[in-house]
N, C-alpha and C positions, 0 to 999 in steps of 0.2 A: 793458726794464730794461737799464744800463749794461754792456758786458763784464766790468768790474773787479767790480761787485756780484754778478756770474755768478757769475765767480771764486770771491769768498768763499763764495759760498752754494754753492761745489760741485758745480756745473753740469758741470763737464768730467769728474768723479769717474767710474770705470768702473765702470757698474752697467751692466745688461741695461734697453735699450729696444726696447719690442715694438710701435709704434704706426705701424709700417710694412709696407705688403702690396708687396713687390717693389720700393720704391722709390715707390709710391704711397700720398701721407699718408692716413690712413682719417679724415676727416670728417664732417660732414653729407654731403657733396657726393657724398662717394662712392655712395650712394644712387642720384646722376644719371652716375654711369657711363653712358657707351653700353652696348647689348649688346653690341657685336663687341667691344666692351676686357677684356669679362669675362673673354676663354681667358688674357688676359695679367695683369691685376690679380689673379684667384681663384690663392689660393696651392696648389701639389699639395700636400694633406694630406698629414702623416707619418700613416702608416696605424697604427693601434694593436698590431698587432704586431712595430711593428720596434724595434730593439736599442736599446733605451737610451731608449723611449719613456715618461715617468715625468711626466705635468702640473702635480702638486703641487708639486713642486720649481722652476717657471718662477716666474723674477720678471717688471718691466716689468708690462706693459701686460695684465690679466686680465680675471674675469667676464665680461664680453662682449665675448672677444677676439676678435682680426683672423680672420677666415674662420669666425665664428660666424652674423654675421647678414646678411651681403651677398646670399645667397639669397633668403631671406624679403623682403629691401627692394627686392631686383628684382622679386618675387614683389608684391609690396605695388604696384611703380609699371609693372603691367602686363606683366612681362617675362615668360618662356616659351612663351604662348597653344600650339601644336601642338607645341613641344617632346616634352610629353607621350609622344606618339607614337611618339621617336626611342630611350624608357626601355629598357635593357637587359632582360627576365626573368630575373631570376635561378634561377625555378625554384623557390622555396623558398617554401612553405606553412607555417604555425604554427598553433594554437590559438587565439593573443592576439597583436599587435602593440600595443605600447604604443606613444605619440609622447612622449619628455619623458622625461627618466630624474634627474629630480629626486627627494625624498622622497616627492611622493604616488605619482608614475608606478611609481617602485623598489615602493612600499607597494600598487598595486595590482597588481603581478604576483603579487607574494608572496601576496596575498589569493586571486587568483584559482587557484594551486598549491593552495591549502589549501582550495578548492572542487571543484578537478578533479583531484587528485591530483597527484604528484609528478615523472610522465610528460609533463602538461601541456607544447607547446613554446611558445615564448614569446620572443617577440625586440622589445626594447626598443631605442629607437632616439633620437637627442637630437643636436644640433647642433653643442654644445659638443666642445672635445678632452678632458670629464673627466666621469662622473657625476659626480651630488648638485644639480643643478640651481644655487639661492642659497647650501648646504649645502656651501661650496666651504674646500678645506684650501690653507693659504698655507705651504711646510716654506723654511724657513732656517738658513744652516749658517756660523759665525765659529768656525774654528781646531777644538777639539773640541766646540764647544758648539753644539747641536742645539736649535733654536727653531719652534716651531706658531704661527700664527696662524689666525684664522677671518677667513677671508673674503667670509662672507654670513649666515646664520645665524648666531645667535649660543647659542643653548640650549634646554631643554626647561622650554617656561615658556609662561605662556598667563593672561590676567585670566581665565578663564573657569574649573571644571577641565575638566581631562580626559577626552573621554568614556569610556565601557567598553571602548568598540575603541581608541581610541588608546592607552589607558592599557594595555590588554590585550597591542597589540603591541610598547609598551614593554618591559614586563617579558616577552615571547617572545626580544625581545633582549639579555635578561642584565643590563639598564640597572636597578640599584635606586638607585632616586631615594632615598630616607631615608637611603644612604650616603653622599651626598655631604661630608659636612662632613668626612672623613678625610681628603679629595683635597687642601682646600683649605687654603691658608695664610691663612684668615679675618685673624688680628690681623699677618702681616706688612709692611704698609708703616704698620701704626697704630703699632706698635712703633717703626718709624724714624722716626714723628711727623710724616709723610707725611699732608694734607690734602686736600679737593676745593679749589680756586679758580675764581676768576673772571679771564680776559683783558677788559683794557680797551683798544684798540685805535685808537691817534693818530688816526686815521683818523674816529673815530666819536665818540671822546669827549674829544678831545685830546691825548691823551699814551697812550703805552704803560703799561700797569701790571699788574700781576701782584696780586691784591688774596684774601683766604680767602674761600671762598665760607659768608657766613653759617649759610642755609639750608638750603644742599645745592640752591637753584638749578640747574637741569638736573641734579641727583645727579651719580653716577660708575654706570657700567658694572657693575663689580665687588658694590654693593650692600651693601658691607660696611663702610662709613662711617654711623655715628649724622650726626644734624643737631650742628648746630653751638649753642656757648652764650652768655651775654652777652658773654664777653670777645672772640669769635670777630664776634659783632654791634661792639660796639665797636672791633676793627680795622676792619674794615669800613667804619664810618661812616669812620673818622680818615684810609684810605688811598684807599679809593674814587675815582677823580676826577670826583664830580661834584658839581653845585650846589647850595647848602645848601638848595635846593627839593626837590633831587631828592635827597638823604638824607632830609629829615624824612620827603618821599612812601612812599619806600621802607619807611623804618620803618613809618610809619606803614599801609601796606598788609597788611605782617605782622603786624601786633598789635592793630589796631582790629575790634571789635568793634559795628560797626552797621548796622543793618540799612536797606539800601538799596534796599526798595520796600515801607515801611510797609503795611499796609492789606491787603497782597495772602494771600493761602494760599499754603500751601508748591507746592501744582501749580502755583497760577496765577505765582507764581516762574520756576518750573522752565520753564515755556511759553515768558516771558521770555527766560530764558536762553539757552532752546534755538534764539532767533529770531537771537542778535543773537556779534557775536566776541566772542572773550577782551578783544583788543587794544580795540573800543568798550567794552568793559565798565570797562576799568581808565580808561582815557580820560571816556567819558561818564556814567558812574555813581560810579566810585569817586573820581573826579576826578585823576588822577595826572598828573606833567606826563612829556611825553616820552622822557625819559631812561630813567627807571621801562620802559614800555613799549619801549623798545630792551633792557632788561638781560632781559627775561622772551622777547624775541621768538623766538628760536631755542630755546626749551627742548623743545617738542614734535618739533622735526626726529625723532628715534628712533623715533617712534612715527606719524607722518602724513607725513612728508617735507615739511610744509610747518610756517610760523610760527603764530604766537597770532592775526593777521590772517585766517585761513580756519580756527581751532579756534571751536566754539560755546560760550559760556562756559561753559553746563551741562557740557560735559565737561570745560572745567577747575577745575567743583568737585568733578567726579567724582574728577580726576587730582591733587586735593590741593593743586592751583595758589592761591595765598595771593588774600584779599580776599573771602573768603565767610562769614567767619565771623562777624557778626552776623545771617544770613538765616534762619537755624533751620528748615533746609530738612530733613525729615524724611531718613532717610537709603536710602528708597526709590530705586531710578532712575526717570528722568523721563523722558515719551517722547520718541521719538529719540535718544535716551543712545547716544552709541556703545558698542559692548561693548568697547576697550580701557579704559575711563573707568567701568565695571561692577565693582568690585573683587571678589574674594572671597577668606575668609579662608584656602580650605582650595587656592584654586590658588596662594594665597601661597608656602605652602609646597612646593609641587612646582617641585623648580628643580634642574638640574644641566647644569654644561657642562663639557663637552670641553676642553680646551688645542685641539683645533682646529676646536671649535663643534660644530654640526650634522653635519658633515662626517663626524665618527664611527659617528653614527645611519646615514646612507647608506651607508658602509662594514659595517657590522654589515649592514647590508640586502643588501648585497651579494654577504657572506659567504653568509648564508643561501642564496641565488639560487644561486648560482655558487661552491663552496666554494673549489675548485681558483684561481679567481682572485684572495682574499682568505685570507691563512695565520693560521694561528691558532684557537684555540678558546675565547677569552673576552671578556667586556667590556673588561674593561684591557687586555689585548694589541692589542686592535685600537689602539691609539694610535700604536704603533712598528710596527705589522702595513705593507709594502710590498705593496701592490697589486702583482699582475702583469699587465698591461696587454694581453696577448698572448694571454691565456687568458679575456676577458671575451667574446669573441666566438666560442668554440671549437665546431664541429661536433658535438664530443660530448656538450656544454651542457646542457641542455634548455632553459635561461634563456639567450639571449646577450645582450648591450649591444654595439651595434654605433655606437661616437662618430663625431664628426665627420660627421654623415648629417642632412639637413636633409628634412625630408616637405614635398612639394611639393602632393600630391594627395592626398585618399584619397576613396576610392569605391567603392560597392556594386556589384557584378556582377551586374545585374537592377535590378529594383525592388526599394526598400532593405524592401518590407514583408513581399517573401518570399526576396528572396536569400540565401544559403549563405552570401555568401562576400565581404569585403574586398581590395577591395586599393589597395593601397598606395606611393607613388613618393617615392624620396627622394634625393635632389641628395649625392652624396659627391666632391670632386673639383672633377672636369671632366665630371661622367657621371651618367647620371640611369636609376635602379634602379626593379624592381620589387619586391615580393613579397605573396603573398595569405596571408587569415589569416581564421579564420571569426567573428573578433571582433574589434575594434578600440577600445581608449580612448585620448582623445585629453589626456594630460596635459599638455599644454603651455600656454604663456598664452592666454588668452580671446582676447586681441584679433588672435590669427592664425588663429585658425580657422575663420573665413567666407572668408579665404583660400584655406586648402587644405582644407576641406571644404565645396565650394557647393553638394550637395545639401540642404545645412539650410533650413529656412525661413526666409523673410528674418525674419520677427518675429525668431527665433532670435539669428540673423545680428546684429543691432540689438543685443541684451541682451549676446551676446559682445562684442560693440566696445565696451559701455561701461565695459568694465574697464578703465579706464586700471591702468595699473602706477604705481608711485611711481617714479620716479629716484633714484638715491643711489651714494653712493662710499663704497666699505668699505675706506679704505688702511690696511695693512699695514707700518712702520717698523723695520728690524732696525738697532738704535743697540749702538755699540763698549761702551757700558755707561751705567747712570744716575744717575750722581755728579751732575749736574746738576738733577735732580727733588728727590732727598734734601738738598743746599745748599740747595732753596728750598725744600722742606717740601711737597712736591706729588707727586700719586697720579693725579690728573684734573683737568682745564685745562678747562671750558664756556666758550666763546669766542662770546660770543653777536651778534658784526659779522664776524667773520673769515670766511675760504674755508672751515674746517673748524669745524663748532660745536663738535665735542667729541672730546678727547683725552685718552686713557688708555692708562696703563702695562698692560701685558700680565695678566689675573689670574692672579693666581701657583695653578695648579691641579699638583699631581704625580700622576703616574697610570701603571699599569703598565710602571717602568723610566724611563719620561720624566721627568724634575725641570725646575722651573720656575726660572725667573733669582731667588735669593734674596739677594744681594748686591748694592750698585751699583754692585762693580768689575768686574760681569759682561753678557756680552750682553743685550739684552732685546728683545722685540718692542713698540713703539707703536702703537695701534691710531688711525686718524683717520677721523670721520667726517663725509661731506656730505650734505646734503640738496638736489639740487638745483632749488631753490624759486623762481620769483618774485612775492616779495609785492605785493599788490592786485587778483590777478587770480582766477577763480574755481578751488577745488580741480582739479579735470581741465585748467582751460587752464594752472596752474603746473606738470603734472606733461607736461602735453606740451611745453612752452618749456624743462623744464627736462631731458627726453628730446633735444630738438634739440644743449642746450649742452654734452651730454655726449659725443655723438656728434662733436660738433666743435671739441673739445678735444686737444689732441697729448700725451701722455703729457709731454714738453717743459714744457708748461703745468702738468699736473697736478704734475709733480717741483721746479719752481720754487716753485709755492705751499706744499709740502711744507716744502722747507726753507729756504722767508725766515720761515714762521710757525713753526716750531719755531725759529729761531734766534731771534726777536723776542724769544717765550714764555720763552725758557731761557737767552737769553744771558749774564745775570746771574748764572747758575749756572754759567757757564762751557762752557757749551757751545755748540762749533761745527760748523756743517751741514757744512762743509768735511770736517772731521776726524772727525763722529761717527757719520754717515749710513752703513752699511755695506749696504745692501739698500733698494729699494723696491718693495712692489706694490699698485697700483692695481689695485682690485678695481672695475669700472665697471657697475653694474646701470641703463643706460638704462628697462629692465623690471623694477623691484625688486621692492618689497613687493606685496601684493593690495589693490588700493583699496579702503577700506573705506568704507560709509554715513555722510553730514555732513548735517547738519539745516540745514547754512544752504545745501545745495546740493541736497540730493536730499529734496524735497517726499516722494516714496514714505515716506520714512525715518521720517515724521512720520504722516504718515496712515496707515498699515498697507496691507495686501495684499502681495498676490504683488510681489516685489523681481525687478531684472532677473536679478540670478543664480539665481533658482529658477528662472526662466525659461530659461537661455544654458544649464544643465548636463542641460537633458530630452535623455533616449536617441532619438535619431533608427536605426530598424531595427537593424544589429550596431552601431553605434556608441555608447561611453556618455564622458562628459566627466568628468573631475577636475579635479585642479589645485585651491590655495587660493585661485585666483579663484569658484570654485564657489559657497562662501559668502560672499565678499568679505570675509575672515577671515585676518590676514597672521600665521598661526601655523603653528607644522610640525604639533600634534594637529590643525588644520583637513586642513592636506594627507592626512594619513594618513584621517581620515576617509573626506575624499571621493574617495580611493582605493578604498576600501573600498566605500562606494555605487556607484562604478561600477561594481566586481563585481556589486552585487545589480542594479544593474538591467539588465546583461548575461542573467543568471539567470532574470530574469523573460520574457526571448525566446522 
């Protein structure tokens, strides 16, 4: 891109970029470091108790920042082997070491306190410079105005409900779901007359255009937009830019009524369906012509990280996706159904988020843990509640979280069938740690744990690695104000060719003292988000191609695509990136979501039995596994869950 387009787009702007370790860009490449480069490329962590140590507050380059994962990918391409050896003792024995101080690892200490008492020690340990794992808080600050965003998680919400433990340690947390609707400013952007749209995008369809999203096409975020009515269909048609093929198509996908495999049963349907994509389906069955199938492709990003290309159609009639409705398909699930594509009425209703996601859940969990390092005594407080950073790790603890600490090893001291005792090595630094612990869950993602746990069996081993993670980009926008959304009548932007499928304004939630942006002459957060996908290829080899182009992306890259596509989208509203762009954070989860079961990929998923993840989460001696890989369940009630089981099968030792 030209200097002068730089320019306009606000490239020189002074914002915080974080996408540098010492002067060395962090890439794919970085991975292929020499060892010897390591003492000079690994940055000395600021230690968590020093002055002014506060991670919510960083912009630039997040999630899986610079000196999070460079351990683990030396670790991955061979690096340490007798290191080991050289690990300092630190001396220090616990109860529990947790790996992973995300919500299930947070949720399985807490579980295993309330098994062994209060005295329990327990030292939790994680990579990252911040608990909450995905559960991550974005704080932004314009003049007096104090702004939250989520930066991975986004609420407590589940197609599934709740079990009794998850649901259970909800409400131990103060969290009453039924109150939500006080929080929220349900009817404010309806009131401004603020709508979902559709971007149409030169590139893809010819022309730039900004068009109402009929349907509710990819929805919005917020959830609190009805579908759209004739007159809303007839803009649509009138401004739409495409072919008078690809309007009738379109209409016609949405309102036709025919049944498209005569002859068959509602199962033998569903069998169908569950063999073949969205994208063949609209194509080969429903007959659409291409356009059609570009405007639907990116609607499942939020929920799969990938397009309509790798969704099975069965679940996009689960997920309400249009073109089903002549098949009078019983409205049982069908085997292989994924369970986000499973609706039910009563996890409908259980929803409530934060102003800064999940992120509150792990702080409440934190509280509990470690009171001293989380102030405050209620659910609302915790929103404006300041972590103290210095006090997460304290001697006098009995719970410590010790960040920035990467686990290189762990291993039984004996044989794992009758030894006492773990221990455990973890990379802080420049320096590589001990300490033992008579138990050990290993919260962290699946696919590093044959890593640093090789006592497992390899069977094991196999079932761990096949959890791919999802990749995805959770950005973060702090905008001078949104006079430019209200001019165009826009809440949410599904961009279904663009870098970001989808973009939404902040949901306006107020909550213990915090007030949300209810004006447009006021700050706001934009939420953007990536999937990063590539279509045609099978479910796990998109989310691995699309883990490489996130790792080798420069924060550079990420802030340019930021603001040429918010300036395309808004221009017309008068807004410029130059001028309006006041903060960005890229939230970068190479490792996102928990890969969940696909019927056109995973054969198991369809034939029943034992799944790899009943497999990859069995207790091997002290050791038991969590994490919402556990189930292949990309939900925080999964995480808390299988927190929770790995206390019990600790217990069972």
């Amino acid at each position: 891109m030209s200097d002068e387009r730089d320019r306009k787009l606000g490239m020189g702007a002074k914002i915080t970029r974080r996408d540098f370790l010492n002067g060395v860009a962090i890439t794919a490449g970085a991975a292929m470091i020499p060892p010897e480069m390591w003492a000079a490329a690994a940055p000395d962590l600021e230690p968590q108790n020093a002055s002014g140590y506060y991670p919510p507050a960083k912009t630039g380059l997040r999630g899986s920042h610079a000196g999070s994962f460079e351990t683990m990918h030396r670790i991955r391409d061979g690096g340490f082997g007798d290191e080991g050896a050289k690990a300092v003792d630190t001396g220090e024995s616990y109860d529990l070491v947790v790996v992973g101080g995300g919500i299930s690892g947070l949720s399985a200490a807490h579980f295993f306190r309330k098994a062994n008492g209060d005295r329990a020690r327990i030292l939790i340990l994680d990579n990252h410079d911040d608990f909450g794992g995905h559960a991550k808080r974005n704080e932004f600050r314009s003049g007096d105005a104090f702004r939250l965003g989520f930066g991975g998680t986004y609420s407590i919400e589940s197609p599934a409900p709740y079990s009794a433990v998850a649901k259970g340690l909800i409400e131990e947390l103060g969290i009453d779901v039924p109150s939500y609707p006080k929080y929220v400013s349900k009817d404010l952007y309806r009131s401004l007359g603020l709508k979902p749209h559709i971007f149409f995008d030169k590139e893809t369809f010819g022309v730039d255009k900004l068009v109402v999203n009929p349907a509710r096409i990819g929805g919005d975020e917020s959830g609190i937009n009805s579908k759209g009515g004739e007159a809303e269909m007839r803009a649509f048609l009138k401004d739409a830019p495409l072919s008078d093929k690809g309007k009738q198509d379109f209409q016609r996908l949405l309102t036709e009524t025919k049944d498209y495999f005569p002859g068959l049963s509602s199962g033998e349907k569903k069998a169908k369906l569950a063999r073949m994509s969205y994208a063949k389906y609209l194509t080969e069955v429903v007959g659409v012509n291409d356009e059609v199938v570009k405007i639907f492709q990116s609607m499942p990003h939020p929920l799969f990280g990938f397009g309509i290309d790798a969704v099975p159609a069965q679940d996009a009639w689960g997920l309400d996706m249009p073109g089903f409705g002549g098949l009078n398909l019983d409205p049982t699930p069908g085997k292989g159904m994924n369970r986000d594509a499973i609706r039910s009425e009563e996890a409908e209703k259980y929803f409530f988020h934060f102003p800064d996601g999940n992120a509150s859940i792990a702080r409440l969990l934190v509280r509990k843990l470690n009171p001293a390092a989380m102030p405050g005594n209620s659910v609302t407080d915790i929103v404006l509640a300041k972590a103290d950073y210095s006090k997460l790790d304290a001697a006098s603890s009995p719970v410590r979280i010790r960040l920035n600490s990467t686990v290189v090893k762990v291993k039984h001291n004996g044989d794992p069938a009758s030894a006492k005792q773990v221990e455990v090595t973890y990379a802080t630094g420049k320096t590589l740690k001990t300490v033992r612990a008579a138990n050990c869950i290993l919260a962290c993602w699946h696919v590093v744990i044959p890593y640093i746990a090789p006592e497992l069996p390899d069977a094991q081993k196999e079932a761990l690695a096949s959890a791919q993670k999802v990749p995805l980009l959770y950005n973060n926008v702090l905008l001078r104000n949104w006079n430019s959304f209200q001019k165009l009548g826009v809440n949410s932007i599904y961009c279904p060719s663009m870098y970001h499928a989808y973009v939404n304004l902040d949901l306006p939630v107020s909550m213990g003292g915090y007030e949300c942006a209810k004006k447009p002459d006021e700050p706001i957060v934009v939420h953007m988000m990536k999937a990063a996908c590539k279509p045609g290829h099978p479910s796990r080899e998109q989310h691995k191609l699309g883990r490489i182009e996130l790792y080798s992306t420069t924060f550079e890259t990420y802030e340019r695509n930021i603001r040429d596509q918010l300036g395309r989208m808004l221009g017309p509203g008068g807004f410029d990136p130059a001028r309006d762009i006041l903060e960005i954070t890229v939230n970068r989860w190479p490792h996102g979501y928990a890969y969940e079961y696909n019927s056109l990929y995973d054969q198991f998923w369809l034939d029943g039995g034992e799944t790899p993840c009943q497999v990859a989460r069995k207790p091997f001696g002290r050791i038991a596994i969590a994490n919402a890989d556990a189930d292949a369940y990309a939900y925080t009630d999964c995480a808390i869950d299988q927190g929770h089981r790995a206390v019990q099968d600790l217990k069972k030792k």
